[in-house]
N, C-alpha and C positions, 0 to 999 in steps of 0.2 A: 452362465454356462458357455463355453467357449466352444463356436461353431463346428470344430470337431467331433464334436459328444451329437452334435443336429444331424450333420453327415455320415455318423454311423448309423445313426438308426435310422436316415434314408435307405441305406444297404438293405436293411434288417427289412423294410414297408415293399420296397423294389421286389426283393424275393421273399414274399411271403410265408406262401403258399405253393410247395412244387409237388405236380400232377405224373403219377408214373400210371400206364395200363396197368389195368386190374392182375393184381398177382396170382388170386386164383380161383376157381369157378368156371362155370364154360354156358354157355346161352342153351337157353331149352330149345331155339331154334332150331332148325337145321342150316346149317353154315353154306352160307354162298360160296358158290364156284372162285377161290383165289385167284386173277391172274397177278403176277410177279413180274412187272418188266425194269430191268437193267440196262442204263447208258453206259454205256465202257468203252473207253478208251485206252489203249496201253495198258490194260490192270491186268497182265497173266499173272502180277502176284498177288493179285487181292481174289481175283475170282475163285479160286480155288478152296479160300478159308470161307468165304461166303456161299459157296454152292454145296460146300459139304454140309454147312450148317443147316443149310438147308434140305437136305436128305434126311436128317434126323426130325424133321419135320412135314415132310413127305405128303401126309395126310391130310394137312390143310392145306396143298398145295393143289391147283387143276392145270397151272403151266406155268413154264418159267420162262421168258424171252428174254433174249440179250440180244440189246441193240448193239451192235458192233461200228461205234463212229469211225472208218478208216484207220485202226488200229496197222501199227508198226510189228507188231510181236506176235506174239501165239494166242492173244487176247478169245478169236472164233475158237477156234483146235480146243483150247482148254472148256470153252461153252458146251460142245458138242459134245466133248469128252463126259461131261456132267450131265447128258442128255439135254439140255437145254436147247430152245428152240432159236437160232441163229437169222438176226435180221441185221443187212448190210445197210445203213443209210444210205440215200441217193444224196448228189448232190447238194453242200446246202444252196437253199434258192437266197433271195433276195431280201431282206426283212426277217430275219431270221438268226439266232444264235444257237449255238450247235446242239448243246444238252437236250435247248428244248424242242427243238426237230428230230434229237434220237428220240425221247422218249413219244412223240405225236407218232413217227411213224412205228413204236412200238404197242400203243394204244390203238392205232387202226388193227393191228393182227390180232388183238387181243377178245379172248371170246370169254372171259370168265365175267361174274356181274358185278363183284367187286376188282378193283383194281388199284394192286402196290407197287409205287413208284419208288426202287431204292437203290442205294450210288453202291458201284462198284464195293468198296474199299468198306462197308458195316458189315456184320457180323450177326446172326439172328440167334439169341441166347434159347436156351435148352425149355421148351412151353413158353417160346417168344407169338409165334403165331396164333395159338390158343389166347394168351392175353390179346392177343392186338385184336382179334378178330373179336373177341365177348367185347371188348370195351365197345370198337364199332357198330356192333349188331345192338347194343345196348343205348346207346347214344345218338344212334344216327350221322348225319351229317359229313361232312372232312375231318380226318384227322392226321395231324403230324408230331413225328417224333424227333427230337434232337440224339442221337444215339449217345450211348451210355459212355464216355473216351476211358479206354483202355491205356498204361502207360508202359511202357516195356524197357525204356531206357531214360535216363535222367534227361535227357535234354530236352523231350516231349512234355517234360512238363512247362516249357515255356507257353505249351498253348494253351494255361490256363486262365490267365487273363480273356484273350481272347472269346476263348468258349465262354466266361461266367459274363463276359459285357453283352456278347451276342445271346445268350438266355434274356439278361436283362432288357435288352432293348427292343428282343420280341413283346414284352407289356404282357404277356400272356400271364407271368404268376403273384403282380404287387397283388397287394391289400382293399385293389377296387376294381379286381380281375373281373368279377364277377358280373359287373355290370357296364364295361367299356373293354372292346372287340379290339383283339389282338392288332399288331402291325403288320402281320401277314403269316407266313408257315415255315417252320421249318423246312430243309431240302433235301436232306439226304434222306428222307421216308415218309409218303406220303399215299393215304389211304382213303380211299374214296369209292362209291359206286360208280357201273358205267356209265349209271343213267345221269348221275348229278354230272358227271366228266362231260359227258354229251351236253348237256343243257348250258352249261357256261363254256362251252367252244372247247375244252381241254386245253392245250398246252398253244393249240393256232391264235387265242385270243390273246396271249402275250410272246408272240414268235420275237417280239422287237425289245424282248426287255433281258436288260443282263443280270438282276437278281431275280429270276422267273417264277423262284419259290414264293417268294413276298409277296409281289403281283396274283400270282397265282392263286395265292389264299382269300385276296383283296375280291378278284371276283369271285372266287364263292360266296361269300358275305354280300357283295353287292347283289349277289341273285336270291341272297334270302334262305342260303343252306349255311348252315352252324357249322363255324371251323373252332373243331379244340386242339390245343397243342399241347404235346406231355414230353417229360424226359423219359431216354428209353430203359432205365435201370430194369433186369429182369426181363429183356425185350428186344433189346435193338442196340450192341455197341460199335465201337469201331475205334479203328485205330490210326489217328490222322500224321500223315506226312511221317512215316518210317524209317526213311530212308537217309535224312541228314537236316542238318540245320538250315544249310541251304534253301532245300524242299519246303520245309516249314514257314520260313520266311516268303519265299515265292507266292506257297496258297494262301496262306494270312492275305499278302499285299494285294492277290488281286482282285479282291473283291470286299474287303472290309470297311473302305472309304464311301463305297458307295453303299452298303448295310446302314449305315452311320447318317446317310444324307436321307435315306426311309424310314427312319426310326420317326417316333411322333417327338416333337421338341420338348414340349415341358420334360418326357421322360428322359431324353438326354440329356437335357438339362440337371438332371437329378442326380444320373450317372457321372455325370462332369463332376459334380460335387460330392460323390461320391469318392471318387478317385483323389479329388483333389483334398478331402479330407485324410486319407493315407495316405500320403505323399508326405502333407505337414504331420503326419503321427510321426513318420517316420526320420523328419529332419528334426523334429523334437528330441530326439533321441542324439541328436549333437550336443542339447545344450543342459546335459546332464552334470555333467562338469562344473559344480558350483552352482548349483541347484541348490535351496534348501530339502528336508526329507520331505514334505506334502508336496512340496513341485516335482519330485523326483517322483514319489508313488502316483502322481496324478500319470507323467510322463508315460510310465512303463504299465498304467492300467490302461489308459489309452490304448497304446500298441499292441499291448498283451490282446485287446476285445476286441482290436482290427483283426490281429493273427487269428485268434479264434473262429470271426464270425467268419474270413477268406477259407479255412480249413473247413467247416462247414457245407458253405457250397461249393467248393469244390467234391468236396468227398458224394455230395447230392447229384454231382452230374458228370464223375467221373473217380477212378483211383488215384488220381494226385497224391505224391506226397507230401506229409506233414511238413517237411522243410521249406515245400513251394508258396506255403501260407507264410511259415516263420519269416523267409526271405522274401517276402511278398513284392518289398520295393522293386527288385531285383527285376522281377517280372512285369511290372508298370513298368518301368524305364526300355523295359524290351519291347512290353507292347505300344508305349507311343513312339520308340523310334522307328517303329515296324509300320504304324497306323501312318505318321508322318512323310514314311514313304510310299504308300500306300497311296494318299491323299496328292502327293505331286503325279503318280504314276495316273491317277484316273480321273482327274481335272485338267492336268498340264497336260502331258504326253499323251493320254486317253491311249494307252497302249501296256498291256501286260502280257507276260509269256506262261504258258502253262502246255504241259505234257505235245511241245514239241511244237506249239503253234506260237506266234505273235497273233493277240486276239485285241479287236480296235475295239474298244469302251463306250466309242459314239453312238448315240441311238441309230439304231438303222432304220430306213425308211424305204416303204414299196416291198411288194411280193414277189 
């Protein structure tokens, strides 16, 4: 059997099993006070799709905060406008990276018992709140979601690579999910009680860390609360980097190299072989030319089962199109020249640019 045929079905063991909140049903309880708080920066275009969504959802709502990080634009105005409860960051101090200083001092304001943590730019889908909150109330513990990616123009689909490695190397859905604890949480939606936020510090216990979401989850685990992680189909989408390729490549780079250095090794290790099995599916398909027919059909059942299983999950954690599996290479070649830059920008340079800042990679240190 030619290693190929072993690296697909790594693919196949990696994502198992993928976990979406409960699609429907509602808790006999009585549902804890939601609070809702929003890091936002720059996002007057994203707030708007996200605060309506959330009107249609109203009732499991007790408040909505928008931390407003020294926004350039109409980012407050448009909060307000939505009723939403406006908090300006102070500051940041010393030890500290920005996200997670919005979201602490949007958690000090915060009086509801549970509390959702979610990024400007997702989308809360039609009885998204009603699943999130049964699943919660059901389960206990922390919970996060990877939102559902939404695709509106062809070029977005280059972040499907991206999106299926970053599922992958959360660990959260292989085939021995069940008994070895995630690599940490997804970031852009994140649900928890006050009381467990309070008991592991909230967001001050990792002020110094640049993927905070990972961390973040890490201590919950370490203090002994149960972190599960779901895709958000039915719940929670979003639509990343809209605006141009540019953009795209910008948030990819700067933070993927360092996702990649917290991932647990053997499972990167898996995913390396993983990739690196479609890579040669796909250079296979040079040496068709003077093939006999078994080598040929070996060739293109190969490819055809890569194509397949890539449309699969993508379709499971987002609307990709069918073309972005078929061209599948197309999109590995983007995502390692992307990761490659990625990897000199936050090792070398330890310096990347996003939404108007030059932001330094180094760990900080002191308060």
């Amino acid at each position: 059997m030619n290693l190929e045929w072993i690296y697909l079905l790594i693919g196949s063991l990696i994502l198992w099993k993928i976990a979406i909140p409960l699609k429907q049903g509602s808790s006999h309880q009585e549902a804890a006070r939601l609070s809702i708080i929003i890091p936002a920066r720059n996002e007057e275009q994203n707030l708007p799709i996200l605060l309506s969504s959330l009107q249609s959802e109203s009732s499991y709502v007790h408040e909505i905060i928008v931390v407003d990080d020294h926004s350039e634009d109409g980012t407050a105005d448009i909060a307000e406008r939505y009723g939403a409860k406006v908090i300006k960051t102070p500051p940041l101090p010393p030890g500290w990276f920005g996200k997670s200083w919005a979201c602490w001092n949007g958690a000090k304001e915060a009086t509801g018992e549970l509390f959702m943590f979610l990024d400007a730019d997702t989308t809360i889908e039609p009885g998204g709140l009603r699943n999130i909150i049964s699943t919660q109330q059901k389960n206990g513990g922390a919970m996060t979601i990877q939102p559902y990616h939404k695709i509106d123009s062809a070029y977005e689909n280059l972040s499907g690579m991206f999106n299926l490695i970053a599922v992958m190397g959360m660990g959260s859905f292989h085939i021995l999910s069940r008994w070895i604890p995630p690599a940490g949480a997804f970031g852009q939606c994140f649900i928890c009680t006050k009381q467990d936020y309070e008991k592991v510090g909230g967001h001050s216990a990792i002020s110094n860390e640049i993927l905070e979401h990972m961390k973040l989850g890490k201590v919950f685990l370490e203090h002994g609360i149960p972190l599960r992680n779901y895709i958000g189909k039915h719940a929670v989408s979003m639509r990343m980097y809209p605006e141009s390729v540019k953009e795209l490549t910008q948030g990819w780079s700067k933070s993927f190299a360092s996702g990649a250095g917290a991932t647990n090794r053997l499972l990167l290790i898996l995913i390396i072989f993983w990739i690196s099995g479609g890579i040669s599916a796909a250079f296979s398909l040079l040496e068709l030319n003077g093939s006999s027919g078994i080598q040929t059909a070996n060739i293109l059942l190969l490819y055809g089962l890569y194509c397949i299983q890539i449309l699969f999950m993508l379709k499971t954690i987002g609307n990709f199109s069918w073309a972005a599996a078929l061209f599948f290479p197309l999109l590995t070649l983007f995502f390692i020249s992307v990761f490659t830059h990625s990897v000199v920008r936050t090792f070398l340079t330890k310096k990347v640019a996003w939404k108007g800042r030059s932001i330094s990679l180094a760990k900080k240190k002191g308060r």
